[in-house]
N, C-alpha and C positions, 0 to 999 in steps of 0.2 A: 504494500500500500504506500503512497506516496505521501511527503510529506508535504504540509503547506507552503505557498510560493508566494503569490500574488502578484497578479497583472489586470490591468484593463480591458476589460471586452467590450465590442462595440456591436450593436444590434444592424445587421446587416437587410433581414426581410423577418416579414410577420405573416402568418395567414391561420385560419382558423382551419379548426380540425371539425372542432364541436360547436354547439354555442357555449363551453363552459372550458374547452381545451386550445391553444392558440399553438402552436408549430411556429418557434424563432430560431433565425437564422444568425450567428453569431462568428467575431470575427477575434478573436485575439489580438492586441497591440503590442509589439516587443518581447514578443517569450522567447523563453531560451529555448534551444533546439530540444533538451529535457521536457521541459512542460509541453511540449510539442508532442511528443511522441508518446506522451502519457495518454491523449485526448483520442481513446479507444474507443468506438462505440459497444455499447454493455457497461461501462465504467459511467461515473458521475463526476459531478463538476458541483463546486462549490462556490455559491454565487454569495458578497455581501452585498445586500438591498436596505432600504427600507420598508417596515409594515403600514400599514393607511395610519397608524398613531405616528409615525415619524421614528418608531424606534429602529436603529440598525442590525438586522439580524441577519444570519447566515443560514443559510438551504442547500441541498442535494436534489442536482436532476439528473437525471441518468442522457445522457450522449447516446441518442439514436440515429445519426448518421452523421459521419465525414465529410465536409467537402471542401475536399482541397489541402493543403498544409497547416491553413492554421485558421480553417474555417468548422464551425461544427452546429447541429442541431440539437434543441431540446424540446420538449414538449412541456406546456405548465395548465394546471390546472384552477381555474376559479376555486376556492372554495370556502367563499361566503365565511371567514373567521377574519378578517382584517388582515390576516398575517401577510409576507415577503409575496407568495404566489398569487392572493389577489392585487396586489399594489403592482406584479411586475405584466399580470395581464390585462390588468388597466392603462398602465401609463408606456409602458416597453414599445415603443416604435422605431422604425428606421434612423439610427444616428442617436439612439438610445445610447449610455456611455454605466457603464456598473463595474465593479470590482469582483472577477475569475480567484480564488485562494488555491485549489489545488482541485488535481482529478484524482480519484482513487478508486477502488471497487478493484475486485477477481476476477467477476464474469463477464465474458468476453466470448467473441466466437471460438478461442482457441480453449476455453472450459470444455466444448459440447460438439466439435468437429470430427474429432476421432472415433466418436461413439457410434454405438450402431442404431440407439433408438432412444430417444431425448423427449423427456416428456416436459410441459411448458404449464405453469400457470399463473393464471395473474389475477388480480380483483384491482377492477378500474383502470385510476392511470396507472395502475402497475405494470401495463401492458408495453409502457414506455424499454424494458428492457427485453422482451419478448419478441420486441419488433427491430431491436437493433440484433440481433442475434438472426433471425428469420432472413433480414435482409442480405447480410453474411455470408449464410449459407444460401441463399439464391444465387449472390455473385459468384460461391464458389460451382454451384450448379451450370450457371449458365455456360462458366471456361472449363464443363468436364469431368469436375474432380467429385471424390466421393463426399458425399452427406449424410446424415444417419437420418431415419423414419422421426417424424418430429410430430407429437401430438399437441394441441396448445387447448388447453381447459379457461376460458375468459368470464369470468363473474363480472356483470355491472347492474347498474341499478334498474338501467330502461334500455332498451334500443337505441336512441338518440343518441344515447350518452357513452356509444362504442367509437371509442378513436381508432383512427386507420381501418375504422371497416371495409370499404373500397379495395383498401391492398392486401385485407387479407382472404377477401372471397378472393381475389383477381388470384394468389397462390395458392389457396384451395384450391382453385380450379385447374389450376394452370402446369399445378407441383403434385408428380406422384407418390412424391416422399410429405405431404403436409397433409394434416389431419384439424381441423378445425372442427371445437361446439362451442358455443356460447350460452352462460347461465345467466338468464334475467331474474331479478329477485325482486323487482318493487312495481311489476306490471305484468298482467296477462298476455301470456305468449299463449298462440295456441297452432296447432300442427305440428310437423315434423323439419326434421333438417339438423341446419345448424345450431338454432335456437332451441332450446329447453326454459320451462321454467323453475325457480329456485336456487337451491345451490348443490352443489355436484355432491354425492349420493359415494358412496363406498363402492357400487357397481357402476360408476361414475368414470373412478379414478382406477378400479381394476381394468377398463378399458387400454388405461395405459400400457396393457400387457407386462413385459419384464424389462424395464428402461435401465438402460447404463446409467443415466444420470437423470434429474428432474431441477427444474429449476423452479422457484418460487418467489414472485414479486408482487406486493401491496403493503396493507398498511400490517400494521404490527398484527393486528388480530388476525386478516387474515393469515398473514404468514407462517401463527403459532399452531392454528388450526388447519390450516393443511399440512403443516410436519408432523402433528400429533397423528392425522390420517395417516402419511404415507409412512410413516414408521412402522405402525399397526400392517400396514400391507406387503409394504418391501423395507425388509427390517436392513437389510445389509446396502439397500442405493444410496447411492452420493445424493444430499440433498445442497444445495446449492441457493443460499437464499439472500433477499436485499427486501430490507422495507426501509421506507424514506420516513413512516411518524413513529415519534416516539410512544411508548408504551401508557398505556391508563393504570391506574391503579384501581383495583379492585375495590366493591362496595365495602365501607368499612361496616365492621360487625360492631353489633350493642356491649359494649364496654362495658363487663364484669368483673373487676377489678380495681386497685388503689392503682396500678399502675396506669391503666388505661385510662384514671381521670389526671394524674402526675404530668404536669407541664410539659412540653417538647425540649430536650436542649441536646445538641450535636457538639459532643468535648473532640478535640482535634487532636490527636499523641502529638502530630510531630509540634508544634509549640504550644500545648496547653491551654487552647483557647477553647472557651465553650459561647457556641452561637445558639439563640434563642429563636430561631425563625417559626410560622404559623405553619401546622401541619396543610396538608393538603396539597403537595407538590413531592416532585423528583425529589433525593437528595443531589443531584444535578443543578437542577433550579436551585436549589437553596445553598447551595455553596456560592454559588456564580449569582444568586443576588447580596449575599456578604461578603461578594468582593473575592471571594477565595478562589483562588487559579486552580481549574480542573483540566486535566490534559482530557479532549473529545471532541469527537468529528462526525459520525455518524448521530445521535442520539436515538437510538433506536436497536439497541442490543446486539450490533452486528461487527463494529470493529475492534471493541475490548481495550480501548484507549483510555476510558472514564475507571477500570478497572480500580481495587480498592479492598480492604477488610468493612468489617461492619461488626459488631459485637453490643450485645445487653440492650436494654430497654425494648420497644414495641415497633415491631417495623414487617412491611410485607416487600418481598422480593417479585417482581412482575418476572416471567421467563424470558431469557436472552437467546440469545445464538450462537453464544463462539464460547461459554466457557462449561468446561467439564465437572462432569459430577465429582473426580477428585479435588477440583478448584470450587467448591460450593462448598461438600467435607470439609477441605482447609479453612472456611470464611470468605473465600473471596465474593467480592460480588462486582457489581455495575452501575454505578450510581444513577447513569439515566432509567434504571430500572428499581430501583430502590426508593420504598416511599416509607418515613418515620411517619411514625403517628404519636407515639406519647415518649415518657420516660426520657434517660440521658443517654443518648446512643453513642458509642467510642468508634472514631471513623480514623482510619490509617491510612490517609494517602498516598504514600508512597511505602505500598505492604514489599518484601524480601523474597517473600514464599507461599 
């Protein structure tokens, strides 16, 4: 994974996908031949924006196609909370000017090239990395060379609301190796085909037959809940996964305890400080609004940067993606996954072991 750089990117073209998805066309200014060659499609890019409050934050979009040396696309979605992606599909136009920090991510077409049969899922704009992969493997089809059987499982809410539909019947149709169905889940579908209604079924994903690998992109929930499936079905496949939000915490339970009525406070080993912050957030968020430097890039349990001990008091763990159950045994945990709710919790940020 790469580490952060920063440059200027310049919005080259705009066009809409959805009425809720826009497709930007983006230019780099000045990067070094390194950050160049980082800007993979499958991988992401880390944009700093503003959110409609003016506040500056940083986002992950996944790199859906190349074009050209130091040219590349993303795909962003509205989604009605104020944050970075509504401000950057409102205001982002040709000659748009915003600050590029780094590209990173695994999966790439050289994850899922060699294999003989790749299964794909996405919920929503998850689909952002499913289509830079697909594209990949058409160019590599088109000059010849070998592809593996690629099934793609696409959960959205409505019809309307599937991006790149056009290009992906046109490969369905087109491609003997691609396997398209689409799950609607918040409107009546009715017949056959591509479209099914709900969300994909156990007889769903055994479809998949026996994949080398599977890949998995949406939001956290989805993500967890389709690892949980294909675990259950193909216990030994390479799951290969990216969600871009971060994790929710869990309903809290009715507090039966002196503990659970005991005030919040977060004591810090390495200098002895203890922060008083209001439960209800990451221990992520609450570091990083008292000011305390978290090393993290993804927030969303997948590149194990925010990484960390955690010990005593009241706190729940949301499920991550990259740390092992002997790294759980030991303490470790993930702070953008990690939510304090009472008591005095001992937080080691820079744990040994």
């Amino acid at each position: 994974m790469s580490t952060p750089t920063g440059f200027e990117a310049v919005c080259e073209h705009v066009s809409s996908e959805t009425a809720q998805i826009k497709v930007f066309g983006l230019r780099v200014l000045n990067a070094s031949s390194a950050f160049l060659a980082d800007l993979v499609p499958g991988r992401h890019v880390a944009l700093q924006a503003t959110d409609l409050s003016g506040a500056r934050q940083q986002r992950l979009y996944s790199i859906t196609r190349r074009l050209g040396n130091d040219q590349f696309e993303l795909a962003i979605k509205r989604e009605g909370r104020g944050g970075v992606s509504d401000q950057l599909h409102a205001t982002c136009q040709p000659g748009t000017r915003f600050d590029v920090q780094f590209a990173a991510g695994d999966i790439t077409l050289a994850s899922v090239q060699a294999c003989r049969h790749v299964g794909l899922l996405a919920g929503g704009i998850g689909i952002t990395l499913p289509i830079a992969l697909l594209r990949g493997l058409h160019e590599r089809a088109l000059r010849g060379l070998n592809v593996p059987q690629v099934s793609l499982l696409l959960c959205v809410p409505s019809i309307a609301d599937i991006p790149f539909l056009h290009e992906l019947l046109q490969l369905e149709l087109s491609c003997p190796w691609f396997d398209l169905q689409v799950f609607v889940t918040r409107e009546a579908v009715h017949g056959k085909g591509h479209f099914k209604a709900g969300r994909p079924q156990a007889q769903d994903l055994q479809a998949l037959g026996n994949p080398d690998s599977v890949v998995i992109c949406g939001s956290h929930g989805f993500a967890q809940g389709m690892r949980e499936h294909l675990l259950a079905l193909f216990p030994t496949c390479p799951l290969l996964i990216e969600s871009f939000t971060p994790p929710a915490a869990s309903a809290p339970a009715t507090p039966d305890d002196a503990l659970a009525q005991s005030p919040l406070r977060l004591h810090l080993q390495h200098n002895d400080q203890v922060l008083e912050p209001a439960a209800g957030k990451s221990l992520l968020e609450m570091l990083e609004t008292s000011g305390i430097a978290v090393r993290s890039l993804c927030r969303a349990g997948i590149c194990g940067h925010c990484r960390l001990k955690v010990s005593e008091g009241e706190y729940t763990v949301e499920p991550d993606f990259c740390l092992t159950d002997q790294d759980k045994r030991d303490g470790h945990a993930l702070a953008c996954c990690t939510f304090p709710k009472a008591g005095t919790i001992k937080v080691d940020l820079n744990p040994t072991a």
